[in-house]
VMD Tcl script that draws the C-alpha trace (Angstrom):
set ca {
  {30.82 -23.30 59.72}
  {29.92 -19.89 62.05}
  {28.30 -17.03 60.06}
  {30.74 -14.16 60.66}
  {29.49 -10.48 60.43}
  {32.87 -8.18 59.74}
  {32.91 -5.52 61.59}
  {35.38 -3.02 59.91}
  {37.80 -1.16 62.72}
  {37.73 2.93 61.54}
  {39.37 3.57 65.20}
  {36.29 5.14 66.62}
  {35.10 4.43 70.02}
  {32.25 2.09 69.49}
  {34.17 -0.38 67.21}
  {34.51 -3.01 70.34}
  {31.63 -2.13 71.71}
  {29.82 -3.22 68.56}
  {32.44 -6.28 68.26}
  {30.89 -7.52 71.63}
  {27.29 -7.11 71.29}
  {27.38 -8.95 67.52}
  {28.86 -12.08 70.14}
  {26.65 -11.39 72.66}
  {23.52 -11.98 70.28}
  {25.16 -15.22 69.43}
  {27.28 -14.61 65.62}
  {30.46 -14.81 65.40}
  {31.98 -11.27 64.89}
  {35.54 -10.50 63.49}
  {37.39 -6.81 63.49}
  {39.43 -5.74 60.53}
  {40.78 -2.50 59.29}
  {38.45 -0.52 57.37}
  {41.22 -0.86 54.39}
  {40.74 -4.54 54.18}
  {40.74 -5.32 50.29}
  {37.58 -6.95 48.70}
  {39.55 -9.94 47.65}
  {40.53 -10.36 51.21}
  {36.91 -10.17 52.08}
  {36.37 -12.88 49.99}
  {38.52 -15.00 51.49}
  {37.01 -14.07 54.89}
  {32.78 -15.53 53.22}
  {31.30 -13.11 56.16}
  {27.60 -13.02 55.68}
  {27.11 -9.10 56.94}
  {29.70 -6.31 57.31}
  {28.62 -3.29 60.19}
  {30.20 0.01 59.63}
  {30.71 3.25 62.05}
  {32.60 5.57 59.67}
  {32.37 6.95 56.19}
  {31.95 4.34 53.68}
  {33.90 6.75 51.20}
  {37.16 5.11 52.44}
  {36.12 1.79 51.62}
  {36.78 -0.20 48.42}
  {33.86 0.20 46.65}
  {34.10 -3.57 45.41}
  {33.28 -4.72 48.84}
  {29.90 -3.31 48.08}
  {29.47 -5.40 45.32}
  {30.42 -8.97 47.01}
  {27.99 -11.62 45.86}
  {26.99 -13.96 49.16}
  {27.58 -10.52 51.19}
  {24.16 -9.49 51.16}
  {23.86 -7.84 54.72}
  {25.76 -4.58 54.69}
  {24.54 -2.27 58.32}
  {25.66 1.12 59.44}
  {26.00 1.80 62.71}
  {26.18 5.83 63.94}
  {29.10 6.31 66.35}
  {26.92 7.62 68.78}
  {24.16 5.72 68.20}
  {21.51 5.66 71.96}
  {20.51 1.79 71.41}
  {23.61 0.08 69.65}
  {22.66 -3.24 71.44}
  {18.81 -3.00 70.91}
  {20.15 -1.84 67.36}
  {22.28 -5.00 66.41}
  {19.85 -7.78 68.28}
  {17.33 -6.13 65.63}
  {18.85 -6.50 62.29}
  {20.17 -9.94 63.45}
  {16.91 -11.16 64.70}
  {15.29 -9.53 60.85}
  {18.43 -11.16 58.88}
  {17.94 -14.82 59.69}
  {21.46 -15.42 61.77}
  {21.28 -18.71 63.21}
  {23.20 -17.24 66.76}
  {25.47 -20.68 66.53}
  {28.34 -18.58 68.55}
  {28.29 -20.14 71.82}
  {31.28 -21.88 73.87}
  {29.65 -25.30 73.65}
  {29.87 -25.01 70.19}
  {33.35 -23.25 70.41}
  {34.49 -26.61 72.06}
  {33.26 -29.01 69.95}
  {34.72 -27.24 67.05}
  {38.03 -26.76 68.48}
  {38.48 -30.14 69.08}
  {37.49 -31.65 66.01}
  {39.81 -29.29 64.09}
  {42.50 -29.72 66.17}
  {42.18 -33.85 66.18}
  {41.90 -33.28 62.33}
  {45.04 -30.86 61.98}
  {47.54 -32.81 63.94}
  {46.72 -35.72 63.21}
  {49.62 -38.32 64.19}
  {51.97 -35.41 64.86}
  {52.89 -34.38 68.74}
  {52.19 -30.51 69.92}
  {53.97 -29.20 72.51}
  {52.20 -26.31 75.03}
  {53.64 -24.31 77.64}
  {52.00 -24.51 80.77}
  {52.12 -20.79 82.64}
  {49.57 -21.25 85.60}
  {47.05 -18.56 83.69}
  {43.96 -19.31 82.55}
  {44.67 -19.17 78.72}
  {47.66 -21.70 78.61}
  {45.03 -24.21 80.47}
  {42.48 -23.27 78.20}
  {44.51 -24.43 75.33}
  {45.69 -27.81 77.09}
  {42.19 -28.51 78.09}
  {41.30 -28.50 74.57}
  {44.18 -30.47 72.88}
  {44.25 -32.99 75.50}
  {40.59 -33.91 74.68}
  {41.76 -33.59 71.10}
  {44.95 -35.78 70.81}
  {45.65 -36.70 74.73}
  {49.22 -37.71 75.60}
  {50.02 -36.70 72.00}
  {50.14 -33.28 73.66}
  {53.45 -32.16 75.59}
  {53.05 -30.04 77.87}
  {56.12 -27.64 79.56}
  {56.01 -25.65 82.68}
  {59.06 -23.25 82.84}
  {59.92 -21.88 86.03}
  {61.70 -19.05 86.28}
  {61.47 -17.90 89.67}
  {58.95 -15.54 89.16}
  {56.17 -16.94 89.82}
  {53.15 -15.97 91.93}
  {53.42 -17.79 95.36}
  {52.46 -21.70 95.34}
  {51.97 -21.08 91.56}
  {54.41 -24.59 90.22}
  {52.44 -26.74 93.20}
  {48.93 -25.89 91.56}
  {49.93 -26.07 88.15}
  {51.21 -29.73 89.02}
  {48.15 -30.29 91.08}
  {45.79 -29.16 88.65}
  {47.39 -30.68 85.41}
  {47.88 -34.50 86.77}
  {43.93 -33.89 88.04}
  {42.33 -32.29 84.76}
  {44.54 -33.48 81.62}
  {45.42 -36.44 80.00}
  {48.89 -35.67 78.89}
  {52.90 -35.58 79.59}
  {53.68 -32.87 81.71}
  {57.41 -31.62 82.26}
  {58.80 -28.79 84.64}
  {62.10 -27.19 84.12}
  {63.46 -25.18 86.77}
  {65.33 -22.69 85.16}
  {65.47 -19.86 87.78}
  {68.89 -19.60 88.44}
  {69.04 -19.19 84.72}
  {66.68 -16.35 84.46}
  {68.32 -14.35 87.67}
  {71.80 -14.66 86.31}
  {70.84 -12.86 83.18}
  {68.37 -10.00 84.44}
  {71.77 -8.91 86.64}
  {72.29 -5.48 86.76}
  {69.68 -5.23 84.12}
  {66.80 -1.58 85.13}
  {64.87 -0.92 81.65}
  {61.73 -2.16 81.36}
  {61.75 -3.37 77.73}
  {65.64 -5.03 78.18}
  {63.71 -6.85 80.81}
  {61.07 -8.43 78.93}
  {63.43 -9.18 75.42}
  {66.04 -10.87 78.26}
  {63.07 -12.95 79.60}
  {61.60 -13.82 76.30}
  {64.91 -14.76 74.70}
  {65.67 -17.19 77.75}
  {62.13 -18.65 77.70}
  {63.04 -19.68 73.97}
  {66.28 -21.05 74.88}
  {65.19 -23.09 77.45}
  {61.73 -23.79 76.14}
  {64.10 -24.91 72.92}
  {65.91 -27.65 74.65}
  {63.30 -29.35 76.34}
  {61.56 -29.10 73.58}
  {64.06 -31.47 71.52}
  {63.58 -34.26 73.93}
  {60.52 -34.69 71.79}
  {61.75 -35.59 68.13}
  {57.77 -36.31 66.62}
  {56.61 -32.54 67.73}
  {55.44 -30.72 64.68}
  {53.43 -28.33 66.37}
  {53.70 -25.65 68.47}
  {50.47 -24.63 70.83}
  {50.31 -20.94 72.44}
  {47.59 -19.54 74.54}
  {47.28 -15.94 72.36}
  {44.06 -14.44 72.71}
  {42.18 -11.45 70.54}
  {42.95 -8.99 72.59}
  {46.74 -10.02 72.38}
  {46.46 -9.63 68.54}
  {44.50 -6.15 68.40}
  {47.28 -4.61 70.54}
  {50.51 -6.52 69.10}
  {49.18 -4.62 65.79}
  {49.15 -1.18 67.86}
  {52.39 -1.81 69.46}
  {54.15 -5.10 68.10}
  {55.41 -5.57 71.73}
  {52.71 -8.34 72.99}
  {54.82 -10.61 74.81}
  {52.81 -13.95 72.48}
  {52.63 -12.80 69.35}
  {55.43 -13.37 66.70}
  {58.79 -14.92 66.93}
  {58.31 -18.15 68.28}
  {57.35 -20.62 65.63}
  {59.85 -19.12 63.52}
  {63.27 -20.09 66.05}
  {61.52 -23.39 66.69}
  {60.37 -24.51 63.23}
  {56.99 -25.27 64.34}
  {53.48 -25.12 62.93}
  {51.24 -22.32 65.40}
  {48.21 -24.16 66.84}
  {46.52 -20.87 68.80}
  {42.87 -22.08 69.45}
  {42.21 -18.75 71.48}
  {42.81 -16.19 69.05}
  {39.32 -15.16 68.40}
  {38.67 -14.92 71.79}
  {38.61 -11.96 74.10}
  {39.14 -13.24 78.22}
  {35.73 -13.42 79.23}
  {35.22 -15.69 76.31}
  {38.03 -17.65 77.42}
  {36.73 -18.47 80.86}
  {33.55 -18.95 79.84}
  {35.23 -21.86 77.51}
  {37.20 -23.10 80.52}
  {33.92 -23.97 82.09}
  {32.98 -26.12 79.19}
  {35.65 -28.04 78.88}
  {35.01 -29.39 82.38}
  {38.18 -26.60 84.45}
  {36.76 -25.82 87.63}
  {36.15 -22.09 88.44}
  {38.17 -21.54 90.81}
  {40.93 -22.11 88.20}
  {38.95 -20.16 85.27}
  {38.42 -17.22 87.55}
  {42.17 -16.80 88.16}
  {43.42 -13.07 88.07}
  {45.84 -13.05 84.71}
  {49.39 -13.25 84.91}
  {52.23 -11.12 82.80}
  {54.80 -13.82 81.03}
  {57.65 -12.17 82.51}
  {56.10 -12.81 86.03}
  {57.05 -10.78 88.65}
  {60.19 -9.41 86.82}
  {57.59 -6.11 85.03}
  {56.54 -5.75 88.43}
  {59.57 -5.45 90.54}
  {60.99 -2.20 89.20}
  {64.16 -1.61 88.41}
  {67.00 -4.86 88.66}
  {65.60 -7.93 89.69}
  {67.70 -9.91 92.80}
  {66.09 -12.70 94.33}
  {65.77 -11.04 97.61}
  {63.35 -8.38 95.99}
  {61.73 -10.99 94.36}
  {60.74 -12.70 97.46}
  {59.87 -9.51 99.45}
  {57.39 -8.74 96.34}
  {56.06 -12.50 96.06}
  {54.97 -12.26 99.73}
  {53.46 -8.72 99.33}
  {51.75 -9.86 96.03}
  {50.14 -12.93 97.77}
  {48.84 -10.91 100.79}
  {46.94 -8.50 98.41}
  {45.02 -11.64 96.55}
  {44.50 -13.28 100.44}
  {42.82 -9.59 101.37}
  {40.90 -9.55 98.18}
  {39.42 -13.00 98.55}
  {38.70 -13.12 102.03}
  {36.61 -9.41 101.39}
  {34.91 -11.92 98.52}
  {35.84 -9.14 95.84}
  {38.13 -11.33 93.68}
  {35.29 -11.86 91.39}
  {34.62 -8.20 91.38}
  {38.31 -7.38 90.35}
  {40.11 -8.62 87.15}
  {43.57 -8.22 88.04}
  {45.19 -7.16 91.57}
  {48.81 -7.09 92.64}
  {51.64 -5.80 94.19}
  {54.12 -3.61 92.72}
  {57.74 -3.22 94.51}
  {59.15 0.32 93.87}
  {63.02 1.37 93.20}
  {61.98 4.07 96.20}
  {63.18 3.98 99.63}
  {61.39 6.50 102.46}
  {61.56 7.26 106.13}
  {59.28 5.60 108.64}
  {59.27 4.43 112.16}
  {59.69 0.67 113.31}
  {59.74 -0.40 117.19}
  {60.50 3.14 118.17}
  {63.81 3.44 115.72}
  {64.06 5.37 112.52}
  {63.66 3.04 109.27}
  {65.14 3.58 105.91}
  {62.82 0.89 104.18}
  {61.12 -0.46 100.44}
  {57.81 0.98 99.23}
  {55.22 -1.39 98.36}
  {52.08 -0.14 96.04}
  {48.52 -1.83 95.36}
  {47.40 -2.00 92.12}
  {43.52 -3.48 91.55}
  {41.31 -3.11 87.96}
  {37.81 -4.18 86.89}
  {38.07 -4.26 83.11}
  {35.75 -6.63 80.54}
  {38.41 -6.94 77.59}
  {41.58 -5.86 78.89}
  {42.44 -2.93 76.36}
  {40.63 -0.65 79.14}
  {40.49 -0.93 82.43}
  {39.50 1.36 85.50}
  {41.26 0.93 88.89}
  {38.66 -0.57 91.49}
  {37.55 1.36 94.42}
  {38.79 -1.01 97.54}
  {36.92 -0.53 100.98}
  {39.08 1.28 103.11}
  {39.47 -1.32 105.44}
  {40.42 -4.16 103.08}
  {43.28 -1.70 102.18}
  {44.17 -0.85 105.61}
  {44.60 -4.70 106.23}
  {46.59 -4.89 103.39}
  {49.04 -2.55 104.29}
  {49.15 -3.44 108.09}
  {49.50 -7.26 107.05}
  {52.28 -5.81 104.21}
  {54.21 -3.74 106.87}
  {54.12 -6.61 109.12}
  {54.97 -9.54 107.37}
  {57.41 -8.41 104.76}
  {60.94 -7.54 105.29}
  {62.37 -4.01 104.54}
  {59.01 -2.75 103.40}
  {57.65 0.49 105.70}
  {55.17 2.31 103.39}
  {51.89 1.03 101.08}
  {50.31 3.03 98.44}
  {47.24 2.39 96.16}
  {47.59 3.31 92.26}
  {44.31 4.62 90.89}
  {45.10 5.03 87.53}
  {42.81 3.79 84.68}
  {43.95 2.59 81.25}
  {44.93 4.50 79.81}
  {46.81 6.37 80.18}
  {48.20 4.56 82.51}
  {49.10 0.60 81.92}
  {47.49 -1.78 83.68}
  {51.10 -3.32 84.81}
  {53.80 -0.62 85.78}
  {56.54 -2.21 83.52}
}
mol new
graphics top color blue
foreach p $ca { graphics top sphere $p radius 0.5 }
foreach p [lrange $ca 0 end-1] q [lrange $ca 1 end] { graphics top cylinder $p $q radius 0.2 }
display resetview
């Protein structure tokens, strides 16, 4: 069993920060709202709670927890937070048992444990978190796990071959692709709003996800790659595109083995489990694919346009060894049209823009200052190689405001 310090969410600033330096020292660390009941604490056995707001609007009882016998207060604005926290774990006795290795080995055990007999079923995306959680149940239950690869024509360019490539190399279980593109394009006809987008996509995913998944009679279990940052902002916005809904139509049990984990965690996991980095390192991927990041309706012909464009912005970026540097770049293809100037003759064309973040967790990020000439190849290459486009910009907006994807 990890010791867990709580660490109770008031909204301020320094409530992650804090989250991520109690891991960093080695103890597990878990966020919960600063209303959390003292029964539910309980429940929870933490050995320390850390606080950074007024401990007037906490339930008194939690005060009063036997087994609880660390309680720390942490100023908002505190000069040495991490000095502060590797302190009064170092003078508390923690045994600093939070580490991947251990992560594994735990995960697997539990998982081998929890299914037992049963079959799970996983759907394979080409991210990093879906292989995370396939790496871990195959070494748990092997071909008792099913994996599914849904393509729906929105994928990042030669994303289906190195799925396939990298899934008969690194896992010992069934793998299945459905191509379901036609599917997906039908449906998003006609179809502009953001949000109309992404319920379309998600319903279809089910749908199809659904009847593959009944090829499998013995499945009892149902394995999703959600990750903590996915919970923290589903509870903000309850709009994260893997939280809720799923086991529910499918009559599952939810096996998430990432959910305490924030990305960097993940890949760090990845490693462990024997993925190579390459993989790990992988820029994330939005479930809806390129649909929440070509604006406006989706036709197939602006979906290949965009999939070219997106894949000569990750070339640029690796081949200026900055991929490493970055956590997410892409292209975005805008609903705007502008003049420019092709072979002499006036052009009427698509506008392409460049999006690029460095971020640690995810729930910020800062758009990443690109050398001038790995943008001006970008655009020239852009320009050049993909049809009906005659402009690039670079977005250099940092979340927030602004979302890291535009949709």
């Amino acid at each position: 069993m990890q010791e867990t310090i709580l660490v109770l969410d008031f909204g301020t600033p320094a409530t992650q920060l804090i989250l991520r330096c109690i891991r960093d020292c080695g103890v597990h660390s878990q966020l919960v709202p600063y209303t959390i009941s003292a029964e539910k604490v309980r429940q929870l056995k933490p050995k320390g709670i850390v606080l950074d707001g007024d401990d007037k609007l906490v339930d008194p009882e939690i005060f009063k927890i036997e087994g609880v016998g660390n309680i720390h207060r942490v100023g908002e604005f505190l000069p040495d937070l991490e000095l502060h926290i590797r302190s009064f774990i170092e003078c508390d006795g923690y045994q600093c048992t939070w580490t991947m290795k251990n992560f594994a080995a735990d995960a697997i055990e539990r998982y081998r444990n929890e299914i037992g007999d049963d079959e799970v079923i996983c759907g394979l995306s080409g991210g990093v978190d879906s292989a995370v959680v396939a790496a871990i149940l195959s070494k748990a239950v092997g071909r008792q796990l099913k994996c599914i690869c849904v393509d729906s024509g929105m994928m990042r360019k030669g994303e289906i071959e190195s799925v396939t490539e990298a899934f008969q190399k690194y896992f010992d279980a069934e793998f299945h692709m459905v191509d379901a593109s036609e599917g997906f394009l039908k449906r998003l006809a006609g179809v502009e709003e953001p949000q109309e987008k992404r319920r379309i996509i998600g319903h279809y995913f089910i749908d199809v996800f659904t009847e593959t998944a009944q090829k499998f009679p013995n499945v009892r279990h149902l394995a999703q790659g959600t990750i903590y940052p996915d919970v923290i902002e589903s509870v903000a916005t309850k709009l994260h595109h893997n939280v809720g809904g799923l086991p529910e139509k499918l009559g599952f049990n939810l096996v998430e083995p990432l959910r305490e984990l924030f990305k960097d965690e993940v890949r760090k996991l990845g490693i462990e489990l024997g993925l190579p980095e390459d993989f790990v390192w992988r820029h994330p991927f939005p479930g809806p694919g390129l649909a929440v990041r070509c604006l406006g309706e989706v036709t197939r012909e602006k979906l290949d346009s965009l999939c070219a464009a997106d894949a000569i912005v990750v070339e640029e970026i690796q081949q200026a060894g900055l991929y490493r540097q970055t956590s997410q770049a892409f292209a975005v293809l805008l609903p705007v049209k502008s003049v420019g100037v092709t072979d002499g003759k006036r052009t009427y064309d698509n506008a392409v823009a460049i999006r690029c973040v460095a971020t640690d967790d995810f729930m910020t990020a800062d758009w990443f200052p690109l050398p001038a000439e790995v943008l001006r190849k970008m655009s020239a290459r852009i320009i050049d190689e993909v049809p009906g486009v005659n402009r690039v910009v670079y977005d250099i907006s940092n979340k927030p405001p602004a979302t890291i994807e535009w949709e």
